[in-house]
RODO-2510 file (C-alpha; in nm, 4 decimals, decimal comma):
residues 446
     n   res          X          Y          Z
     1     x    10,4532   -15,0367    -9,9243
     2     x    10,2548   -15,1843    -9,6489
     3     x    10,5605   -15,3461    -9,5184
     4     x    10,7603   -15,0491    -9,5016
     5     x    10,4755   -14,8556    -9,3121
     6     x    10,4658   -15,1353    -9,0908
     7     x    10,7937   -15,1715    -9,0310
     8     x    10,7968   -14,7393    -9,0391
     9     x    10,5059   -14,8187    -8,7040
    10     x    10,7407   -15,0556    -8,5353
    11     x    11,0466   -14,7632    -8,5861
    12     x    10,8175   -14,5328    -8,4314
    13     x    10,6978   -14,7458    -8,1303
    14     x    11,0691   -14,8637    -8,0575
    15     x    11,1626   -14,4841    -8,0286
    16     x    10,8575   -14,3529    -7,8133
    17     x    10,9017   -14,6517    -7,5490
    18     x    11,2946   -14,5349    -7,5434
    19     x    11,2809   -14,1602    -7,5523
    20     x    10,9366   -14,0779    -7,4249
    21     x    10,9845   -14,0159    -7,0498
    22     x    11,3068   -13,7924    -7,1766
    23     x    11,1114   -13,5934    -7,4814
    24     x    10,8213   -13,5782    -7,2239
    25     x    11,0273   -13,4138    -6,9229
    26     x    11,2030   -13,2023    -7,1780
    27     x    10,9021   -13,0367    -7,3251
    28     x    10,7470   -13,0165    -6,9226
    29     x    11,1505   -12,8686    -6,8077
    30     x    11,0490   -12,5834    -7,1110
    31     x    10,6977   -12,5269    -7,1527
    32     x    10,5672   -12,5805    -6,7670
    33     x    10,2844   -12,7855    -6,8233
    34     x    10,2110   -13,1430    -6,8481
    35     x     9,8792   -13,1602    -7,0679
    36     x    10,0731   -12,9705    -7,3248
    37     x    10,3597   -13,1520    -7,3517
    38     x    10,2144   -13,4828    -7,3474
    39     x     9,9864   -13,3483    -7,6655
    40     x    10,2664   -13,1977    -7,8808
    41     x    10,4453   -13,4906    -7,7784
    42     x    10,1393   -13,6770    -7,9285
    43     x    10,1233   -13,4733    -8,2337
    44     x    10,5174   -13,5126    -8,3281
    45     x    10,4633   -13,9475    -8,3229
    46     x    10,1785   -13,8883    -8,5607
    47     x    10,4118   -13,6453    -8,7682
    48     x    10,6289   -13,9374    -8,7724
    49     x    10,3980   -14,2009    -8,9005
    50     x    10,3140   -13,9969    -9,1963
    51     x    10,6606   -13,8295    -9,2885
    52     x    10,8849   -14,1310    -9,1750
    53     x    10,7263   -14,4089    -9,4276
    54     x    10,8366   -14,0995    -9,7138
    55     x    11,1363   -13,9313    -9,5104
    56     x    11,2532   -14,2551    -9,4138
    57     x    11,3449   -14,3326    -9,0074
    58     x    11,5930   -14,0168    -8,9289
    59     x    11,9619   -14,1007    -8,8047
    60     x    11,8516   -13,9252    -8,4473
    61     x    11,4981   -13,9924    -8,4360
    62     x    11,4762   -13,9033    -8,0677
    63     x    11,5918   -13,5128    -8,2115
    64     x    11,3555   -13,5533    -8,4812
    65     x    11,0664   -13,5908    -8,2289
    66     x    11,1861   -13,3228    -8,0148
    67     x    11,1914   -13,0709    -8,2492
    68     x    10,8428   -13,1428    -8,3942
    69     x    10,7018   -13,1503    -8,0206
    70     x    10,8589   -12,8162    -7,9384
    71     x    10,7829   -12,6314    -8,2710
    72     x    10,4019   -12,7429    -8,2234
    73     x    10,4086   -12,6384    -7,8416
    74     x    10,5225   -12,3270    -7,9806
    75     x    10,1903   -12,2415    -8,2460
    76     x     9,9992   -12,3526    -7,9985
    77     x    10,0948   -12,0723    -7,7682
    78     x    10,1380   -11,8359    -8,0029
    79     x     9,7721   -11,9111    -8,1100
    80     x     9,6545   -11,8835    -7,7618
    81     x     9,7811   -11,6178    -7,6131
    82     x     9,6198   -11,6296    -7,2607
    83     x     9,7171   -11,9461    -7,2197
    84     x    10,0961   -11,8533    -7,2857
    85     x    10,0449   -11,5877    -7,0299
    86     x     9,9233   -11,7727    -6,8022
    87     x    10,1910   -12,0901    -6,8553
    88     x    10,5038   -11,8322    -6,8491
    89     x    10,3616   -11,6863    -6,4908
    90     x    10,3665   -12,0039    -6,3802
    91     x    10,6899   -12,0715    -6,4761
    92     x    10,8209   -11,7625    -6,3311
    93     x    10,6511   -11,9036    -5,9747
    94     x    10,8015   -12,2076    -6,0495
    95     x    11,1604   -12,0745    -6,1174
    96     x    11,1682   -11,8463    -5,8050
    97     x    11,0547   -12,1552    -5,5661
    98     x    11,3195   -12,3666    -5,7304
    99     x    11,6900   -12,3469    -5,5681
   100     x    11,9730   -12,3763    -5,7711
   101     x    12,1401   -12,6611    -5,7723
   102     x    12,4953   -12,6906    -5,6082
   103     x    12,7551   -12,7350    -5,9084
   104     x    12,8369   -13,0791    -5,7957
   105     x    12,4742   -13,1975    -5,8360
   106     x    12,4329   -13,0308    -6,1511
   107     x    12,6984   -13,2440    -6,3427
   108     x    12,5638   -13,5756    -6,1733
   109     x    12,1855   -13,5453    -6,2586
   110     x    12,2304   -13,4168    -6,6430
   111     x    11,8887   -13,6161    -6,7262
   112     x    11,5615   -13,4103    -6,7568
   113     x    11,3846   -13,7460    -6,6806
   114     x    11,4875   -13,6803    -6,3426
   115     x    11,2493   -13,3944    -6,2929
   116     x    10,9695   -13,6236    -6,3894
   117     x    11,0472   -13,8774    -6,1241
   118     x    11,0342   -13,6635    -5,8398
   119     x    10,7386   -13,4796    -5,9923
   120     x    10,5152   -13,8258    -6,0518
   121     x    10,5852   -13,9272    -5,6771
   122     x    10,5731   -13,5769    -5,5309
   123     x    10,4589   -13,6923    -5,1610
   124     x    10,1580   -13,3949    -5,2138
   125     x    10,0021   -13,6085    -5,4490
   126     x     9,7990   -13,9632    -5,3478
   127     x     9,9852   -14,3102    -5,4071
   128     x     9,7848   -14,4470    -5,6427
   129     x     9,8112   -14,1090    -5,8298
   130     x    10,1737   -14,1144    -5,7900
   131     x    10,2111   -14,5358    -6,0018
   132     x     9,9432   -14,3929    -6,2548
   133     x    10,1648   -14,0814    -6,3503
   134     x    10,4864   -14,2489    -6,3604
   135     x    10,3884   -14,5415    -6,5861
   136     x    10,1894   -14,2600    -6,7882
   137     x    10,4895   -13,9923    -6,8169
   138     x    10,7876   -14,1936    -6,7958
   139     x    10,7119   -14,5710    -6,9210
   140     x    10,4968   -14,4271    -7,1906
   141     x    10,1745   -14,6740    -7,1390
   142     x     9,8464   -14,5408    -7,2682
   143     x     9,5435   -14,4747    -7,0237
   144     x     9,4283   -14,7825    -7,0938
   145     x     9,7246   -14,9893    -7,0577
   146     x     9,7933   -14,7634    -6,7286
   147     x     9,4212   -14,8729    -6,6263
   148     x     9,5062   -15,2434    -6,6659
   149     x     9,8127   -15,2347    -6,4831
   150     x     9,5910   -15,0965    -6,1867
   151     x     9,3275   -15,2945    -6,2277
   152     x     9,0601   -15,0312    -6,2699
   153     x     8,8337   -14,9143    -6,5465
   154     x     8,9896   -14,6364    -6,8262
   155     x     8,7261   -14,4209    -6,6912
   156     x     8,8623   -14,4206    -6,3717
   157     x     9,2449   -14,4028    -6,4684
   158     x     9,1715   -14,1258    -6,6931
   159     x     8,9896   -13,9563    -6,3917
   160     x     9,2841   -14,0724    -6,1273
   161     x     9,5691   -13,8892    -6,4270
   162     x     9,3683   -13,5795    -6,4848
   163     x     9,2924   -13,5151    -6,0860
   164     x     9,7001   -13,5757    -6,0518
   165     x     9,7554   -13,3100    -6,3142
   166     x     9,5202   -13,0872    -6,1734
   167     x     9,6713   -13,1401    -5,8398
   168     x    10,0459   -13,0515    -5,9874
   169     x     9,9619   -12,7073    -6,1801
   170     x     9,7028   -12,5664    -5,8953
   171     x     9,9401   -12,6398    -5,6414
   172     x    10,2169   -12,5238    -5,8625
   173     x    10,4458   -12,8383    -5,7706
   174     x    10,7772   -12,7563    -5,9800
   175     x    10,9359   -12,9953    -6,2333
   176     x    11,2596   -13,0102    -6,0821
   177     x    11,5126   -13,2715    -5,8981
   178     x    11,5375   -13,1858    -5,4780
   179     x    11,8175   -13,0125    -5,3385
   180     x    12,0511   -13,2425    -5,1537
   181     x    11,9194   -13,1616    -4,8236
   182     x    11,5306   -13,2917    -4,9835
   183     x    11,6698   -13,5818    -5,1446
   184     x    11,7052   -13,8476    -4,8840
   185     x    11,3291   -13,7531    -4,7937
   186     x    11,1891   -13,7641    -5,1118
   187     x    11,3812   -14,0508    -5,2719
   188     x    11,2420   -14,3142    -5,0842
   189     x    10,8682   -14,2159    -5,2438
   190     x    11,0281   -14,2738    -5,5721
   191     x    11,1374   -14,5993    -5,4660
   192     x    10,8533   -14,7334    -5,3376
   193     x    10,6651   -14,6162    -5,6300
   194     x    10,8525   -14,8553    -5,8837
   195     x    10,8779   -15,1407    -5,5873
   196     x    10,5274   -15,1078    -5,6260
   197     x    10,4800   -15,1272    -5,9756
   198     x    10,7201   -15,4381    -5,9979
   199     x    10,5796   -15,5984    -5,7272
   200     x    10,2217   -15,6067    -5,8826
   201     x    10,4165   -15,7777    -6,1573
   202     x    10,5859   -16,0098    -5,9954
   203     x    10,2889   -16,1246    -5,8452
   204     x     9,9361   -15,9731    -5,9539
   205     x     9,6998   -15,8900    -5,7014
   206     x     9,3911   -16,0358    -5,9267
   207     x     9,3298   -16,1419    -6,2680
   208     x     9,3667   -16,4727    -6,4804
   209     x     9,7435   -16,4736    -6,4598
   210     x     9,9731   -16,5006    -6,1802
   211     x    10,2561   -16,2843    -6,3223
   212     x    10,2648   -15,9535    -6,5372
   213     x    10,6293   -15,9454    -6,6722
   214     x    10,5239   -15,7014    -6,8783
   215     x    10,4538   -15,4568    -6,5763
   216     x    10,7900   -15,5977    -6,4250
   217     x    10,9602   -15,4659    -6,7152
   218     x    10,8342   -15,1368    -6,7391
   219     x    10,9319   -15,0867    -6,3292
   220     x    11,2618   -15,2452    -6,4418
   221     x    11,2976   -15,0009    -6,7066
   222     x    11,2475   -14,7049    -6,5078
   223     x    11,4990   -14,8279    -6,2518
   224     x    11,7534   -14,8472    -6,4832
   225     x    11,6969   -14,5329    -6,6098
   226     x    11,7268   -14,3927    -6,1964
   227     x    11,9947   -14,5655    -6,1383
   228     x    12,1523   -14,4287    -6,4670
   229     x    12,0845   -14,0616    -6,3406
   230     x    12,1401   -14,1569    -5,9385
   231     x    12,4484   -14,4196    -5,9949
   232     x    12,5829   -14,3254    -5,6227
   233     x    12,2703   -14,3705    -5,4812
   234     x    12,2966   -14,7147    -5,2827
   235     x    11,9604   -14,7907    -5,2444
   236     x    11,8435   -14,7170    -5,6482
   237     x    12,1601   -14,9779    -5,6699
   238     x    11,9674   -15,2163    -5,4369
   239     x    11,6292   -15,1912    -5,5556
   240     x    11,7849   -15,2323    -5,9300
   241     x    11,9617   -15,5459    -5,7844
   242     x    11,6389   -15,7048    -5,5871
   243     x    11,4149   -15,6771    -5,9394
   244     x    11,6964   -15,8403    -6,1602
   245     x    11,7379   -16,1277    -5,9251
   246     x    11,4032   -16,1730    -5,8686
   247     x    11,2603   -16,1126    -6,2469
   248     x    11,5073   -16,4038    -6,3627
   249     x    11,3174   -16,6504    -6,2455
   250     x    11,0074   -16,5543    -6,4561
   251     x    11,0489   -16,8213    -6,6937
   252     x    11,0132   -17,0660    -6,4394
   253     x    10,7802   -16,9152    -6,2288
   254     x    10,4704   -17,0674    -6,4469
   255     x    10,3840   -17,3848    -6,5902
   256     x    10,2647   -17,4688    -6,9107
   257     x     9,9335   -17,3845    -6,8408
   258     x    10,0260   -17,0827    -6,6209
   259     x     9,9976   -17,2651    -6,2839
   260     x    10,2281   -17,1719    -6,0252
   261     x    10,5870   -17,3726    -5,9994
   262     x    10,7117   -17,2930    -5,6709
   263     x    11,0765   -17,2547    -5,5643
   264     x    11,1651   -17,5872    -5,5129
   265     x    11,0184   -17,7172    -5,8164
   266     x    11,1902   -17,4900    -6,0323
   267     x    11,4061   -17,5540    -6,3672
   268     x    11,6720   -17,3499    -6,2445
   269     x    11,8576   -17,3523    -6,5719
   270     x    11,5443   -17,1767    -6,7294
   271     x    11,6116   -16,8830    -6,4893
   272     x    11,7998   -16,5597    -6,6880
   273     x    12,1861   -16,6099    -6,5676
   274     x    12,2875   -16,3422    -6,7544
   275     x    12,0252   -16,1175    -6,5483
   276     x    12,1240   -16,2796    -6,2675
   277     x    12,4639   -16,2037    -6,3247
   278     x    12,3811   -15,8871    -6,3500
   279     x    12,2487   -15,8203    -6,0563
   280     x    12,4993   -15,9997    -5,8473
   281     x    12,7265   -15,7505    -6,0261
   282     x    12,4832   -15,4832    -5,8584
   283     x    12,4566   -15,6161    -5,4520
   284     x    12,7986   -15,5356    -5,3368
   285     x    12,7777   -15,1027    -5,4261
   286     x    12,4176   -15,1747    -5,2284
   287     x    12,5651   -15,2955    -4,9044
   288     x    12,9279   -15,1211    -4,8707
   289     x    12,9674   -14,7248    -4,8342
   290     x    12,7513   -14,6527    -4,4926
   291     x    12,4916   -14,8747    -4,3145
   292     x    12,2912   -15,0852    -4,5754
   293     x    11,9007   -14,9982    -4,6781
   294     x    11,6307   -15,2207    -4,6992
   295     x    11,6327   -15,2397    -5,0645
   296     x    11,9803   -15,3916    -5,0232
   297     x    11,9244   -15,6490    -4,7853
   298     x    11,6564   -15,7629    -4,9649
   299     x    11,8809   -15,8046    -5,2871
   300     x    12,1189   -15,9788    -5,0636
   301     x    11,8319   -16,2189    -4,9671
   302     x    11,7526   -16,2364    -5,3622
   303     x    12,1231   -16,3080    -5,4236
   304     x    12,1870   -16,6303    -5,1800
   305     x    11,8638   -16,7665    -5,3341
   306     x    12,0114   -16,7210    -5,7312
   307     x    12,3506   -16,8702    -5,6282
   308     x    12,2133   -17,1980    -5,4554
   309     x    12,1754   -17,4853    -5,6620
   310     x    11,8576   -17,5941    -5,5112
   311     x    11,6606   -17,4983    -5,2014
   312     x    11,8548   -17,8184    -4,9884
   313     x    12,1742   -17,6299    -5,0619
   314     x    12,0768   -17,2762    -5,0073
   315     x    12,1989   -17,0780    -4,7005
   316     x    11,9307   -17,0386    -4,4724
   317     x    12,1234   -16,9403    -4,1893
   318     x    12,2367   -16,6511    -4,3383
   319     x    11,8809   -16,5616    -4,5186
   320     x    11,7164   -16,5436    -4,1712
   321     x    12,0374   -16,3175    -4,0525
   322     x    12,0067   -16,0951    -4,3382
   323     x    11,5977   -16,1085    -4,2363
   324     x    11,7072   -16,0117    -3,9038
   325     x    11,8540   -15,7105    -4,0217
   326     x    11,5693   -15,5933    -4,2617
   327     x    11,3720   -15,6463    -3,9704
   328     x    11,5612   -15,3858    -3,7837
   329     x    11,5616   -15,1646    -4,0856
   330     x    11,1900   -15,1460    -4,1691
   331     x    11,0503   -15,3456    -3,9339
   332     x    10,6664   -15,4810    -4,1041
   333     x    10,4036   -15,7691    -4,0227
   334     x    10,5005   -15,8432    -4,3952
   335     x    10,8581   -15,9027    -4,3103
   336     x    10,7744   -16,1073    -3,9976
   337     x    10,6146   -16,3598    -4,1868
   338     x    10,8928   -16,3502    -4,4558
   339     x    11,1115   -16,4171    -4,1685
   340     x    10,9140   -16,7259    -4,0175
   341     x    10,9356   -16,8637    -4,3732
   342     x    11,3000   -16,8380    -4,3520
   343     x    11,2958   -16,9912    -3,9979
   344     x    11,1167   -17,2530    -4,0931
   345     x    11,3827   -17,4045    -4,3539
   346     x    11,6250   -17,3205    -4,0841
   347     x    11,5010   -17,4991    -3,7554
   348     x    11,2031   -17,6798    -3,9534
   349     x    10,8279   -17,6518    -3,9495
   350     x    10,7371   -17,5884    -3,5804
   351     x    10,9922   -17,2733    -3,5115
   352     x    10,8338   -17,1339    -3,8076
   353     x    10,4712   -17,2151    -3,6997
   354     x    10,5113   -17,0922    -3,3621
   355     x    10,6500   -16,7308    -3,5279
   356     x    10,3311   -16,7036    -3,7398
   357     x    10,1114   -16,7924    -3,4797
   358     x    10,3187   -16,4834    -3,2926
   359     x    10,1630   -16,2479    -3,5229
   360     x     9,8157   -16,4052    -3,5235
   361     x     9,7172   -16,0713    -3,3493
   362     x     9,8833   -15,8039    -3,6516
   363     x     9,5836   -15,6501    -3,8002
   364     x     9,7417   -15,6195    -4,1596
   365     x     9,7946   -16,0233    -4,1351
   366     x     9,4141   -16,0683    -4,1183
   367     x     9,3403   -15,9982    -4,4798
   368     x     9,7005   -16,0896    -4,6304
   369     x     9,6598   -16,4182    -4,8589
   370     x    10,0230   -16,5652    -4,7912
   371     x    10,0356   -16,5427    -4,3973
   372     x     9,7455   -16,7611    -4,4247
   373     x     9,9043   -16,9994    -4,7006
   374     x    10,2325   -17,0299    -4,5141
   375     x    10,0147   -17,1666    -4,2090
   376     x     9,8516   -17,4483    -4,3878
   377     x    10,1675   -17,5165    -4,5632
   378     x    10,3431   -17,5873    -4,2165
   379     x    10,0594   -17,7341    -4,0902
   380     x    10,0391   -17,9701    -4,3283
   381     x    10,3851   -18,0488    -4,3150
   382     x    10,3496   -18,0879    -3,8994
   383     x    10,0248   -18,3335    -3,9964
   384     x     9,7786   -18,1023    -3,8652
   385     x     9,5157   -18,1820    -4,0925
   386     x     9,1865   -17,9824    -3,9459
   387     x     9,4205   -17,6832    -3,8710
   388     x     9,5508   -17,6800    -4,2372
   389     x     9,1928   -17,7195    -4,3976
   390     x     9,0741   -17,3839    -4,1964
   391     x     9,3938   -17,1525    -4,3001
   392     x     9,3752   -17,2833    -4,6391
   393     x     9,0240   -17,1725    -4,6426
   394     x     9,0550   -16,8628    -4,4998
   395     x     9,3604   -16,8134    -4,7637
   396     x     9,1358   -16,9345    -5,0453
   397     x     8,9050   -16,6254    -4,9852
   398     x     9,1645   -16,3888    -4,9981
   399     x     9,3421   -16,5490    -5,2972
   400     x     9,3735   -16,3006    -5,6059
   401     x     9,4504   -16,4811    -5,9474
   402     x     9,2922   -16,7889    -6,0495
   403     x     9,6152   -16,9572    -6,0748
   404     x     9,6956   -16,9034    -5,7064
   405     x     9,2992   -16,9980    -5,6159
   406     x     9,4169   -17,3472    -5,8209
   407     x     9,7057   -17,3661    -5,6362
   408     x     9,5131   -17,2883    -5,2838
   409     x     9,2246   -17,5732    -5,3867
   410     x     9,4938   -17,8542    -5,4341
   411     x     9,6386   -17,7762    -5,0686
   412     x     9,3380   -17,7490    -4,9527
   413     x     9,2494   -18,1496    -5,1545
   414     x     9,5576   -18,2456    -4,9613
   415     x     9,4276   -18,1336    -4,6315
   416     x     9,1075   -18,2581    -4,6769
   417     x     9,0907   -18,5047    -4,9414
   418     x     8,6968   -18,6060    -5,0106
   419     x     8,6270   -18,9352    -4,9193
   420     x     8,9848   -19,0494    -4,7951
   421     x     9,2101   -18,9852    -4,4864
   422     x     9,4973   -18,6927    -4,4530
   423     x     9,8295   -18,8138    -4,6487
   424     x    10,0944   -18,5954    -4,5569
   425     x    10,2794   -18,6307    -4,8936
   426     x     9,9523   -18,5132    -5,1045
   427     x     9,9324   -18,2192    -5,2864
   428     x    10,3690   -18,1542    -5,2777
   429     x    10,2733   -17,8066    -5,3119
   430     x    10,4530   -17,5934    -5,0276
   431     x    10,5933   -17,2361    -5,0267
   432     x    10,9489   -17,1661    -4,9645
   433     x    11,1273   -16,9090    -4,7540
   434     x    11,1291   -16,5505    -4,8019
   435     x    11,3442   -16,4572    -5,1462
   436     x    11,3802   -16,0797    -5,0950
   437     x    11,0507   -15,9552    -5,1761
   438     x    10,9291   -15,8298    -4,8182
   439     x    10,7134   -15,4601    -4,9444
   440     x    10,3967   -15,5902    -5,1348
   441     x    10,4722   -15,9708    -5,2139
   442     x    10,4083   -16,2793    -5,0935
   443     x    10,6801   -16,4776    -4,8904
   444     x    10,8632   -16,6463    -5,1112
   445     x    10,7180   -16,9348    -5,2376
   446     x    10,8458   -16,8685    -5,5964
***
């Protein structure tokens, strides 16, 4: 019996991470409120543990849970009436703000989950409010898994979620997808809302580890489910595309004891060709059809990178032409230094070096761990001792994960070795070039 309900629990869990972010927006799409959905959608998984272990798992258990939710929603209001008053006026505001949608658009977004998207990232609420709601509503994580993925206390989270809801029902944002002429402005917020969930697992900003695939896989998750709803949408293509390409190196990405491998070190046949393949499939709907986004170009980046055999072989001319045109497209300190990576494999350590010293004077750059780390790595690589030891310093103190801090002290050993002169082989650790990942992560040095 203890099996069963174990195996009942792991039923359960496999169907709220699939069909929570659609039972969620459903319940939202009928009821008008987000506290009470998420609840009865609460109440209907505990329903489940105790009637599925009996009842056994249901052939549609995603129906099963919807039907609970909605029929507890439902004695809920009826046992509070104000509060159904007040929920159904709001609704009725909600309705009469909300344009129809064109015929057309109706039969291409069928997906309630769609709603929720543009609702988590409405540009009324703040960013971090904006991650924290998405990964709550639509990836399903608790508070407290929501908190670690931020990197704040639960108290705080559960502060950051509640002053979000508060913020969508007094200033009666509706639950509903953009008309065509608000979608190109408010897609983009939904984009950079899962670039920067996945980039914070691709490469943590703090902590004991240097990755968090399992953050990387909810923002994966999510795009999928986007691009599902927004399939013509060339930019949800490219932003699926970059995270695939980039995500199947993971395996590599680490040593055994969680140090990082960079790019050139790298077992490529322990990256995931099959996601690989995948998103290869992916780049060519995110570049053709109209001028190409940045989310495209930096899957195209991604792509040249996964079809090289090793760095040697890969083409750098064309990286630092595709930089060239992300540079034109969204145009960042960020992507500058990306760029001088890319330059640098190119035309070789001084063309890069003189480009990063170009953008000595970018504010952002002051506090940003990798300009700093690219700088020693040329600098080592030119023999500048001296000048190596001070940006690997200066890197060191802005270095987030212990791994990276590791990583940091050896370059810094090979620098400055204690006790012995500069060897310009020590240490082997260097970054490579830019792989794609130009918002939020570091150039590409894995």
């Amino acid at each position: 019996m203890r099996e069963q309900g174990a195996g009942t629990g792991r039923a359960v869990e496999e169907v709220f991470r699939e069909e929570h972010g659609l039972l969620l927006a459903t319940l939202v799409r009928r009821f008008g409120d987000l506290d009470l959905a998420e609840e009865v959608t609460a109440e209907a998984v505990e329903a489940a543990l105790v009637r599925w272990p009996v009842d056994g798992v249901p052939s549609r258990p995603g129906a099963w849970l919807l039907t609970t939710a909605r029929r507890k929603a439902v004695d809920r209001l009826r046992r509070d009436r104000a509060y159904a008053a007040r929920l159904a006026l709001l609704q009725v505001a909600a309705d009469r703000a909300a344009p129809a949608p064109p015929p057309d658009t109706a039969r291409e977004l069928p997906d309630e989950r769609l709603q929720l998207f543009f609702t988590c990232a409405h540009p009324a609420l703040p960013a971090p409010a904006r991650a924290a709601l998405m990964l709550r509503c639509l990836a399903g994580l608790t508070t407290a898994e929501t908190a670690r993925a931020h990197l704040v206390p639960e108290a705080t989270m559960a502060q950051r979620i509640v002053r979000a809801k508060k913020k969508i029902r007094e200033a009666r944002i509706p639950f509903r997808v953009p008309g065509a002429d608000e979608l190109p402005e408010r897609l983009p917020g939904v984009l950079e809302v899962l670039y920067s969930v996945f980039t914070e697992g691709y490469a943590a900003s703090s902590g004991p580890d240097l990755t968090r695939p399992d953050l990387a896989g909810e923002a994966i998750r999510l795009t999928r489910i986007l691009h599902r709803l927004l399939p013509r949408e060339r930019e949800v293509t490219g932003l699926l595309a970059l995270m695939l390409l980039v995500h199947a190196r993971r395996a590599a990405r680490t040593g055994p004891a969680g140090e990082p491998v960079l790019l050139a070190d790298q077992d490529r046949g322990r990256w995931d060709h099959a996601m690989i393949a995948e998103g290869l499939a992916l780049v060519p709907a995110a570049l053709t059809g109209g001028p190409p986004g940045p989310y495209g170009v930096q899957a195209a980046i991604a792509a040249l990178h996964d079809e090289a055999a090793d760095v040697a072989t890969t083409d750098w001319p064309q990286i630092v032409a595709l930089y060239d045109v992300l540079s034109a497209l969204a145009p960042s300190p960020v992507v500058a230094v990306n760029r001088a990576a890319a330059v640098a494999m190119r035309d070789g350590p001084e063309a890069g070096l003189a480009l990063l010293d170009g953008l000595a004077g970018e504010q952002r750059l002051r506090g940003y761990q990798p300009y700093h780390a690219a700088r020693a790595d040329l600098l080592l690589r030119l023999e500048r001792p001296d000048e190596a030891a001070a940006a690997c310093r200066r890197a060191l103190e802005l270095a987030g994960t212990q791994p990276e801090r590791a990583r940091l002290r050896r370059m810094l050993d090979a620098a400055a070795p204690p006790g012995s002169p500069y060897c310009p082989s020590g240490g082997g650790d260097r970054p490579a070039a830019g792989d794609g990942l130009s918002g939020a992560a570091p150039p590409s040095r894995t």
